[in-house]
C-alpha positions as CSV (number, residue, x, y, z in Angstrom):
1,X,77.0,-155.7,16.3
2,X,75.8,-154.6,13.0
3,X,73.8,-151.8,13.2
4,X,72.1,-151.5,10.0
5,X,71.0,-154.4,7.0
6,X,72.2,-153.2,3.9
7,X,71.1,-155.6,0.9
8,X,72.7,-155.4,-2.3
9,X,72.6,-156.9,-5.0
10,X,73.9,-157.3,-8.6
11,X,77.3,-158.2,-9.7
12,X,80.6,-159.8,-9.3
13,X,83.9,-159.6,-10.9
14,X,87.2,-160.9,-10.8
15,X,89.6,-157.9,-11.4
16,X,92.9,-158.3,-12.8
17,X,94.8,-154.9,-12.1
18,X,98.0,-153.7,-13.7
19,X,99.6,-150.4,-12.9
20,X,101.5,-148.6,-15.6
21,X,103.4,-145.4,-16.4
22,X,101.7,-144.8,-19.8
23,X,99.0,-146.8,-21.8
24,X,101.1,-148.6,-24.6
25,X,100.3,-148.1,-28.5
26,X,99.1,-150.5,-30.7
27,X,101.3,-153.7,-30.9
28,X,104.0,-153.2,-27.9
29,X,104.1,-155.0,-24.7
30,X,105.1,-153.6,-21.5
31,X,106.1,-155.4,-18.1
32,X,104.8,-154.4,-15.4
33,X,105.0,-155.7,-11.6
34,X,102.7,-158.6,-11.1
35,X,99.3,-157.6,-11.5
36,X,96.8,-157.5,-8.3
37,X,93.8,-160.2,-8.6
38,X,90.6,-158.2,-6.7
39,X,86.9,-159.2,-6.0
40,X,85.2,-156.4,-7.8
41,X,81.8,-155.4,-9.4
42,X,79.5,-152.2,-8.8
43,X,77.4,-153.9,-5.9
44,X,80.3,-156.0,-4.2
45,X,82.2,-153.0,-3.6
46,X,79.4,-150.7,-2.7
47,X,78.9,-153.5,0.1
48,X,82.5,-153.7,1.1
49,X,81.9,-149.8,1.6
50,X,78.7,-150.5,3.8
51,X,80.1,-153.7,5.6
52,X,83.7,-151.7,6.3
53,X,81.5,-148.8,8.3
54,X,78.4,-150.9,9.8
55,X,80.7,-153.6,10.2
56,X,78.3,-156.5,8.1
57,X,76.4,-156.2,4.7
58,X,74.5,-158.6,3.2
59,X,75.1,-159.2,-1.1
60,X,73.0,-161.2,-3.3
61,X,75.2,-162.0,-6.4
62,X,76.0,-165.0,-8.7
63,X,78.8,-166.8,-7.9
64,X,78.1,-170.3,-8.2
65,X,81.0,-173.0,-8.6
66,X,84.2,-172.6,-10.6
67,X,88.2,-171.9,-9.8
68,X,87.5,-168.8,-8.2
69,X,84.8,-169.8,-5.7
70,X,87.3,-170.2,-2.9
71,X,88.8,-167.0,-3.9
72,X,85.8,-165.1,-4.0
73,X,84.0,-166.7,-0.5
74,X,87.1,-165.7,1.4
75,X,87.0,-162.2,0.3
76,X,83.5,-162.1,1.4
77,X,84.6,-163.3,4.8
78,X,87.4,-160.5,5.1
79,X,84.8,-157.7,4.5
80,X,82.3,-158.8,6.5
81,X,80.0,-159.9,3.7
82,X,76.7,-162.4,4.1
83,X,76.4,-163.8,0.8
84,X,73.3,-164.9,-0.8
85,X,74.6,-167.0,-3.8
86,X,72.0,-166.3,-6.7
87,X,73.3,-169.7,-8.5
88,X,74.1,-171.5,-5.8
89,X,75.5,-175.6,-6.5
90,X,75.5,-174.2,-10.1
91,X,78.5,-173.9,-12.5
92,X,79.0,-171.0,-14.0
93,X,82.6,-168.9,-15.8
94,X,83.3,-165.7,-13.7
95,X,82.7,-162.3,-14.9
96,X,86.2,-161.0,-15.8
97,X,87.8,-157.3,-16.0
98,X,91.2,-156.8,-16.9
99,X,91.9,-153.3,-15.4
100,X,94.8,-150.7,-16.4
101,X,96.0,-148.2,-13.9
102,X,97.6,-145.0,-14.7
103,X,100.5,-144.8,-11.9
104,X,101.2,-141.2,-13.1
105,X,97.4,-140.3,-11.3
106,X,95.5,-143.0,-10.8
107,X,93.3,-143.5,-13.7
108,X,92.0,-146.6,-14.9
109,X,90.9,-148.6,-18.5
110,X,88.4,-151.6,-17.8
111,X,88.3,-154.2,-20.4
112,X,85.5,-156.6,-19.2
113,X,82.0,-158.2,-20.4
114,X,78.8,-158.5,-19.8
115,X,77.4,-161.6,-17.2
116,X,75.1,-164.1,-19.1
117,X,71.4,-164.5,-17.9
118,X,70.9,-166.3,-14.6
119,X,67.8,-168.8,-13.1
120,X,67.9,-167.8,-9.9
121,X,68.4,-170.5,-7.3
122,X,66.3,-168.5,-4.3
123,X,63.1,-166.2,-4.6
124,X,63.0,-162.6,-3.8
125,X,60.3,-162.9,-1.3
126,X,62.9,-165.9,0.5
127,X,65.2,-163.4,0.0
128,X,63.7,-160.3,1.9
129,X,62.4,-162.6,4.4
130,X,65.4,-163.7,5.2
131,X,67.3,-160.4,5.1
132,X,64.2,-157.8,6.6
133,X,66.5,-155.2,5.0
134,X,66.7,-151.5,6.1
135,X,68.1,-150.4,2.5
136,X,68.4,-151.8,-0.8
137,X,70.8,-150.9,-4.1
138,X,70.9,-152.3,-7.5
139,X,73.7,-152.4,-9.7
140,X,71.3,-152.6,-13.0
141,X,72.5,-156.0,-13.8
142,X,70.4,-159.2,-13.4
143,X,67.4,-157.3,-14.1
144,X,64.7,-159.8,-13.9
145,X,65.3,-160.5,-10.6
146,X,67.0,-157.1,-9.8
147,X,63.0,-155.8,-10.4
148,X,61.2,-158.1,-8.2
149,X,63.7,-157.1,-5.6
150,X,62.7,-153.5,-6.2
151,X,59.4,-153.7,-6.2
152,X,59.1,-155.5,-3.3
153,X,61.6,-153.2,-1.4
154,X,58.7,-150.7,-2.8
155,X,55.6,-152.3,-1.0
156,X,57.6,-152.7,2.4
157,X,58.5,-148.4,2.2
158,X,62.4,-150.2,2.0
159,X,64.5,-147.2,0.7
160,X,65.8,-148.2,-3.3
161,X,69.1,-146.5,-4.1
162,X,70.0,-147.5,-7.8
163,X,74.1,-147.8,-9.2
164,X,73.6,-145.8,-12.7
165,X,76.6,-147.5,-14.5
166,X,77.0,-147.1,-18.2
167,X,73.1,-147.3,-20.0
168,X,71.4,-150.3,-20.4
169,X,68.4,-151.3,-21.6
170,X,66.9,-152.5,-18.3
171,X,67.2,-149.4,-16.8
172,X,63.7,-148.2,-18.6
173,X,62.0,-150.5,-16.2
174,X,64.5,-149.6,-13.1
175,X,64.8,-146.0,-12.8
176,X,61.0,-145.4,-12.2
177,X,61.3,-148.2,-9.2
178,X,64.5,-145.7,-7.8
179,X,64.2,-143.4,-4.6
180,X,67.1,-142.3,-4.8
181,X,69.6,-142.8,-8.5
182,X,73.8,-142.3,-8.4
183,X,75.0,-142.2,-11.6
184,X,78.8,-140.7,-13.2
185,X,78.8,-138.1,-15.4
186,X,79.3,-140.7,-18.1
187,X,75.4,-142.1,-17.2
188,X,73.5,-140.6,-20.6
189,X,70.4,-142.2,-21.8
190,X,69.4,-142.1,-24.7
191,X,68.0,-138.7,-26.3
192,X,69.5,-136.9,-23.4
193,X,72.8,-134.5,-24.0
194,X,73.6,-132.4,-21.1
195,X,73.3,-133.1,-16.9
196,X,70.1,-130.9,-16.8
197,X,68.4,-132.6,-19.4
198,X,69.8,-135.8,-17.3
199,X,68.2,-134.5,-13.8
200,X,65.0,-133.6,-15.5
201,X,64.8,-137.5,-17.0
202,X,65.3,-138.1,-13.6
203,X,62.7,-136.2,-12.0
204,X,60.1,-137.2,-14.8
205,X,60.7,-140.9,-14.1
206,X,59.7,-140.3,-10.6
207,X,63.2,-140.3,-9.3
208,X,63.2,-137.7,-6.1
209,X,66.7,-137.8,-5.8
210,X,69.4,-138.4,-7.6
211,X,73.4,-137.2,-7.9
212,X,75.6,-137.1,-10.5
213,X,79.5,-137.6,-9.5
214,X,82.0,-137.0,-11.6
215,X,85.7,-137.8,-10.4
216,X,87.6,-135.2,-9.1
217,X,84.5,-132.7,-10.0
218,X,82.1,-132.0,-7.4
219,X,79.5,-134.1,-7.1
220,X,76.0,-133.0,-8.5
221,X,72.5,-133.7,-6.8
222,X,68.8,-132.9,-7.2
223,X,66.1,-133.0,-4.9
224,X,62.4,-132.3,-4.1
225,X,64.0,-129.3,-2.7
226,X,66.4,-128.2,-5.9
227,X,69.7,-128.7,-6.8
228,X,73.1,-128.3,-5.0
229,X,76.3,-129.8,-5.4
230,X,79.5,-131.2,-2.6
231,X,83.0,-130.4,-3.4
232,X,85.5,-133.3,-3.6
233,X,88.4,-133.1,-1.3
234,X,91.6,-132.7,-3.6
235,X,93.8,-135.5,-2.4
236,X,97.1,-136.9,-4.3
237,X,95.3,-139.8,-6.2
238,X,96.9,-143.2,-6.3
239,X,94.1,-145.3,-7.8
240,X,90.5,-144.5,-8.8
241,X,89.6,-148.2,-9.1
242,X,86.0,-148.8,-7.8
243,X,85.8,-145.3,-6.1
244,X,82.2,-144.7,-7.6
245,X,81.0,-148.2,-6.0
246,X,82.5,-147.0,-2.6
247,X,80.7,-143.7,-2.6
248,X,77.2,-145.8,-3.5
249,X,78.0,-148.2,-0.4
250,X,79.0,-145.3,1.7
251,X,76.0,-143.7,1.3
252,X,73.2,-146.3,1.4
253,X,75.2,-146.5,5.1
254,X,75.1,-142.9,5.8
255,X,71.8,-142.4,4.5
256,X,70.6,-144.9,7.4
257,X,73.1,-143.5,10.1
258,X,71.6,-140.0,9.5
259,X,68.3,-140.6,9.5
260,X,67.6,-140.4,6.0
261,X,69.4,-136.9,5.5
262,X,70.5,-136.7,2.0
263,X,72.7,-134.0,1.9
264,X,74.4,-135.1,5.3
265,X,74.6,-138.8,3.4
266,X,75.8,-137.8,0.6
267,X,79.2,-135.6,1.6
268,X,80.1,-137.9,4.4
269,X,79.8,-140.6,1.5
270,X,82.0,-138.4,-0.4
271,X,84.4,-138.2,1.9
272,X,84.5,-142.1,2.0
273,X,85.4,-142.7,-1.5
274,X,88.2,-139.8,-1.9
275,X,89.7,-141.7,1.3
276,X,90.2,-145.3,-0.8
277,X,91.8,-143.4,-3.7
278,X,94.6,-143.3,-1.6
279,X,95.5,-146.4,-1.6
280,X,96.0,-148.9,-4.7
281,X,93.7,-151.6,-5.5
282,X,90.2,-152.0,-3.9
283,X,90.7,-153.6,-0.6
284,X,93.8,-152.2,0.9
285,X,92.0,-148.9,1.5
286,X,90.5,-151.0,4.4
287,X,93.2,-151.6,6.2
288,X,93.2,-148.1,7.8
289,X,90.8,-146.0,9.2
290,X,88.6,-143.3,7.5
């Protein structure tokens, strides 16, 4: 039995995956072994992450009709996944990202693009009634509906963790709707130069917590109470793909299963993603247990 609702909600990707031994100059070509084909995107993983340790999550993404849509709904029934199809009975191209990997440690160059604007195909209030959820995260895309979500989530006293990607524009209107913000070190707004400068934007947008991870780094937080950090388990690295979404999944779970301690959350979320770099690609890591 599922023992907590975690609704997310933002984007979906098909990844293509390759796995090299050097990133090629300008003008070669390089064979490689055939390339993996992955369900990706920020808030799909982070709810594989959630469903793989409540066993259930629920994800509200666009997916609508087109060669993949088999593809995609049977990787949602793998990971335990209740989809909530944005576009539903709607045609629409899928999100690509063609994805490099770095056999030599793990690292990985995304080539992708952004999704087009959508006209959602259910309300938010349908939505949460449907789902009563006990946590909600945002990726930052689809913002329009993204925000009703939010502020909704904000009138029930529904926990809002936001995904801080790479900077957009929406996030002016997002950030200050956040309880709790998870952003890389690459996460700069505008105007803002250094990760205190970054915490303080934070903090002045209302944010009460937020963390700042950073690879193999430790990871970075601020709270009401101050600031602290959690060391990141060194681990021989096989892939790094979607390790950030894991950790944002893995703590909206832990965040619950602890009783909304942060800190506790936080390194046991950690722990999580280190675990799926492990393994290659973005579901295999599943197969074994954490």
């Amino acid at each position: 039995m599922n023992q907590f609702r975690g609704l997310f909600i933002g984007l979906t990707t098909i990844d293509i995956q390759y796995f090299v031994e050097y990133f090629p100059s300008a003008n070669k070509k390089i064979k490689t072994a055939p390339p993996e084909i992955l369900v990706g995107g920020p808030a799909t993983n982070a709810a594989v992450a959630f469903s793989y340790l409540n066993k259930g999550a629920i994800l509200a993404t666009p997916t609508g009709m087109n060669s993949f849509s088999g593809f995609i709904e049977n990787d949602f029934k793998l990971t335990g996944i209740n989809h909530f199809d944005l576009i539903e009975n709607q045609q629409k191209k899928p999100v690509l990202a063609s994805v490099i990997t770095d056999e030599s440690n793990g690292d990985r160059t995304i080539f992708t693009h952004h999704p087009n604007e959508i006209l959602a195909s259910i309300s938010p209030e349908i939505l949460f009634t449907n789902v009563k959820p006990d946590v909600l995260l945002l990726d930052g895309f689809y913002p329009e509906f993204s925000i009703a979500c939010a502020q909704l989530a904000k009138e029930k006293g529904i926990p809002v963790v936001v995904d801080g990607g790479s900077w957009k524009s929406q996030y002016s209107e997002i950030i200050p709707l956040a309880d709790i913000l998870i952003c890389s070190s690459d996460f700069y707004p505008p105007g803002i130069v250094d990760i205190y400068s970054l915490f303080r934007f934070f903090k002045d947008a209302g944010v009460k917590k937020s963390v700042v991870s950073g690879g193999e780094n430790s990871i970075l937080y601020s709270t009401e109470k101050g600031r602290g950090e959690v060391p990141v388990k060194t681990i021989e690295v096989v892939d790094t793909l979607g390790a950030g979404d894991f950790l944002h999944g893995a703590f909206c779970y832990f965040y619950l299963h602890f009783n909304y301690n942060f800190a506790k959350a936080l390194e046991a979320a950690s722990k999580l993603a280190t675990f799926t770099c492990k393994y290659p690609g973005t579901r295999q890591w599943l197969n074994f247990k954490f």
